[in-house]
C-alpha positions as CSV (number, residue, x, y, z in Angstrom):
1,X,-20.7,22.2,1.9
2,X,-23.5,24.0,4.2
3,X,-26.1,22.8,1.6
4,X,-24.9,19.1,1.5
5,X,-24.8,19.2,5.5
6,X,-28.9,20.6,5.5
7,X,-29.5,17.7,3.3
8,X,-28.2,15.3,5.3
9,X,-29.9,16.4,8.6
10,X,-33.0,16.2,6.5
11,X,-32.1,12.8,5.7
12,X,-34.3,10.3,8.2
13,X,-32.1,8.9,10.5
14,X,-32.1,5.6,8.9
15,X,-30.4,6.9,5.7
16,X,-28.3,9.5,8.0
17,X,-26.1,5.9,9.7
18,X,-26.4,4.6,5.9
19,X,-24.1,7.6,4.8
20,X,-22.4,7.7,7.6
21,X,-21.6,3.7,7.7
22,X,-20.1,4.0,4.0
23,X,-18.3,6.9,4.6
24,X,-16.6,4.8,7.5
25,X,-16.1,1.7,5.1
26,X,-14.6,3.9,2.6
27,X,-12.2,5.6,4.8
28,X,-11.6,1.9,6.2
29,X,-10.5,0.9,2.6
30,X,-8.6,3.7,2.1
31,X,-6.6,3.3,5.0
32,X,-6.7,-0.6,4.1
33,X,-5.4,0.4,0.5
34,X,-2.2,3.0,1.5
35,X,-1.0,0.3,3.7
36,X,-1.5,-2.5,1.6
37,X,0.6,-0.2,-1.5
38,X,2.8,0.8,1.2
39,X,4.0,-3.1,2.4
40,X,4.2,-4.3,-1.4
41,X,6.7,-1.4,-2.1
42,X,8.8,-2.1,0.7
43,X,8.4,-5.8,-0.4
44,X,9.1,-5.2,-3.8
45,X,12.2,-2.9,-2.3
46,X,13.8,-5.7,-0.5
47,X,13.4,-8.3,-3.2
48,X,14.8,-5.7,-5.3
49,X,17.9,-5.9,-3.1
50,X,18.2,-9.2,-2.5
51,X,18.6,-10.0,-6.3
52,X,21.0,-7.2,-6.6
53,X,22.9,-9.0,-3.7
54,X,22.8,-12.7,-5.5
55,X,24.1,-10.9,-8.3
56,X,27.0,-9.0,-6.7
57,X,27.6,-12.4,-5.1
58,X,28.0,-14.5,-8.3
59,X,30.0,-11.5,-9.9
60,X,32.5,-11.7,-6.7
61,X,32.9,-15.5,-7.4
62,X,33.2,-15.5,-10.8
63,X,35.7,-12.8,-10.5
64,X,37.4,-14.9,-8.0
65,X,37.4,-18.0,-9.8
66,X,38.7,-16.1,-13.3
67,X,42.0,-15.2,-11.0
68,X,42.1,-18.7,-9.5
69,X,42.7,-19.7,-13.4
């Protein structure tokens, strides 16, 4: 680590905001990316209950309907 952090002062200043801007954009991203994969599995959670609820639904009626008969 101490020898990647001499090169880098070494760096002109220039490529020394070049590292550090990509480093920010990555980080960004990966931020960007654990909320995106967070909100699709709570999406995908949700629709996941919702068709288990239609289908506990239409089981219920049809039940009901068989005992109308």
């Amino acid at each position: 680590f101490e020898e990647a952090l001499d090169d880098f002062c070494e760096l002109p200043q220039a490529a020394r905001d070049t590292v550090v801007q990509t480093a920010q954009i990555n980080a960004i991203m990966l931020f960007l990316e654990n909320r995106i994969f967070k909100l699709a599995m709570i999406y995908s959670s949700f629709c996941l209950l919702f068709c288990l609820s239609v289908v506990c639904l239409v089981v219920i009626i049809w039940l009901l309907i068989l005992n109308i008969d």
